[in-house]
C-alpha positions in Angstrom: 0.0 0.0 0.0 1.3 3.4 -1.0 1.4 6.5 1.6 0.7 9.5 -0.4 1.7 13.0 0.1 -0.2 16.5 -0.7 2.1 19.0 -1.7 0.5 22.7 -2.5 2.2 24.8 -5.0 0.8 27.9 -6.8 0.5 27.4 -10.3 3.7 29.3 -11.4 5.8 27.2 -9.1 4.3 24.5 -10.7 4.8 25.6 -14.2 8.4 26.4 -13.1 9.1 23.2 -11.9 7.7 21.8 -15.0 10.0 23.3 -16.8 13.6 22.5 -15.0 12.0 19.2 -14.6 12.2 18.4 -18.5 14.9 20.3 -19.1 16.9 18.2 -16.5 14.9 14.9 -17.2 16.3 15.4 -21.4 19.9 15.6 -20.0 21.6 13.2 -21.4 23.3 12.2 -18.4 22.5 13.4 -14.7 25.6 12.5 -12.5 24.2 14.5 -9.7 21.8 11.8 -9.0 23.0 8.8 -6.4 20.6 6.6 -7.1 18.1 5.2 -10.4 15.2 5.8 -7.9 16.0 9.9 -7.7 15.6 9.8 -11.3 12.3 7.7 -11.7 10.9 9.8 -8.5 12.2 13.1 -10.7 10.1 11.4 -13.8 7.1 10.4 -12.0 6.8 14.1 -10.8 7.2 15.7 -14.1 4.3 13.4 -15.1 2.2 14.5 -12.4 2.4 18.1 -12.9 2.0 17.8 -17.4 -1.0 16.4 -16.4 -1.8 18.9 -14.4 -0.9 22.1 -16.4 -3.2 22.8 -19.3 -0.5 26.1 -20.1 1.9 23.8 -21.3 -0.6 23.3 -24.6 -0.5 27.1 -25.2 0.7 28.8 -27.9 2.2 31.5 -25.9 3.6 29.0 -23.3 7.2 30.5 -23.0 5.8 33.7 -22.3 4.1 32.0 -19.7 6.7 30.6 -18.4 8.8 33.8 -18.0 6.1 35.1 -16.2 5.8 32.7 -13.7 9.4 32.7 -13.2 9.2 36.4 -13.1 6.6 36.4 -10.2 8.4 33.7 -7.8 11.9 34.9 -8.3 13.5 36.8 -5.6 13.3 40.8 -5.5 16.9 41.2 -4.2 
């Protein structure tokens, strides 16, 4: 039996993460990872949140994406 977890995000953390998630999931090779597990638990999450995200079908998705990166980043 599974244990699952809710984890809350607004939706332009969510399309963020998308995004470094396939970026970093199309890598060719990721030596920062320890383990085959870090990378299937990396994959399952990008699943989760394409299924999730009806921007990502947009036409004008990378403008999306720069905003949502634009309104999490720090103001520093």
């Amino acid at each position: 039996m599974k244990n699952n977890i809710t984890i809350q995000m607004t939706s332009d953390e969510a399309i963020v993460l998308y995004e470094f998630l396939c970026r970093f999931n199309n890598q060719k090779e990721t030596t920062d990872l320890q383990d085959q597990s870090e990378q299937r638990a990396l994959w399952d999450i990008e699943t989760i949140l394409e299924k999730q995200l009806i921007d990502t079908f947009k036409s004008d998705y990378l403008a999306i994406v720069e905003q949502a990166r634009n309104k999490i980043r720090d103001k520093d």
